[in-house]
C-alpha positions, 0 to 999 in steps of 0.5 A: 332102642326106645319104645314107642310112645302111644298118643291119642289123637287129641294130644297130637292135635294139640301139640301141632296146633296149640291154643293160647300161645303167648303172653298177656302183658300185665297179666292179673295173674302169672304161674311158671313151674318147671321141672329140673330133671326132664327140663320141661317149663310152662309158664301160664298168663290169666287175665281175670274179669269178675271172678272168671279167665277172661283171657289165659295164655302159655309158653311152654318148653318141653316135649309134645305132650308138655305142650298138647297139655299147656294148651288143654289146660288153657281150653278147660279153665277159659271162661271158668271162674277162679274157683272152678279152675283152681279143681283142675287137677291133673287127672282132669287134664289127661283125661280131656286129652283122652289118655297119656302114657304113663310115663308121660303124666308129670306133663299134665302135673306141670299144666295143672300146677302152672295153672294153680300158681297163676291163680295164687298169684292173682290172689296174692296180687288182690290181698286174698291170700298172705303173699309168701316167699318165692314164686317159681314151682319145681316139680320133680318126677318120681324116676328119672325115666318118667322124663325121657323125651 
């Protein structure tokens, strides 16, 4: 039998009606991250006008919180400069859903690197930063359990 998992209303009020869904075509920037025990994937669109997220957007594969925190993340960074989006850390994110469950933290992760590696690539794409191999971010879960959906 598996425990039942505690989610604040927040997480749940994301999860059932999810912000930013979808794909911006021709997206300044694109970050996708995965992670390869539990399955979860997010992938992140931002659309950067004068150092700011004009527009930013998700698609998300995973479970309930992998969704509420795609969708947090796109809230907080909307309307932010690069800058200040690139701080967003994981913490931040489960925090603005008022609390994950432990084991639950590594969706908020994926959110948060999804954003980072959208913001790299813009950055890559404008000549800020030196363009490196690869793309694509795996992020693993310390224990296996950590991703039971």
């Amino acid at each position: 039998m598996s425990e039942q998992v505690g989610y604040s209303k927040k997480v749940m009020d994301h999860f059932m009606n999810p912000r930013n869904v979808g794909v911006i075509e021709e997206a300044d920037g694109y970050g996708k991250v995965g992670n390869p025990v539990c399955g979860d994937l997010m992938e992140i669109y931002i659309s950067v006008d004068d150092g700011r997220i004009a527009d930013i957007k998700f698609k998300t594969f995973g479970c309930g919180s992998a969704i509420a925190t795609s969708s947090m993340v796109t809230e907080m960074a909307k309307g932010m400069t690069l800058d200040e989006a690139q701080k967003i850390t994981r913490n931040d994110v489960a925090q603005e859903l008022d609390g994950l469950p432990p084991q639950k933290m590594h969706c908020s992760n994926l959110a948060a690197d999804a954003l980072q590696a959208a913001i790299k690539d813009y950055r890559i794409k404008k000549g800020e930063l030196p363009p490196e191999e690869g793309g694509d971010v795996e992020v693993s879960c310390d224990k296996k359990s950590c991703c039971e959906h």
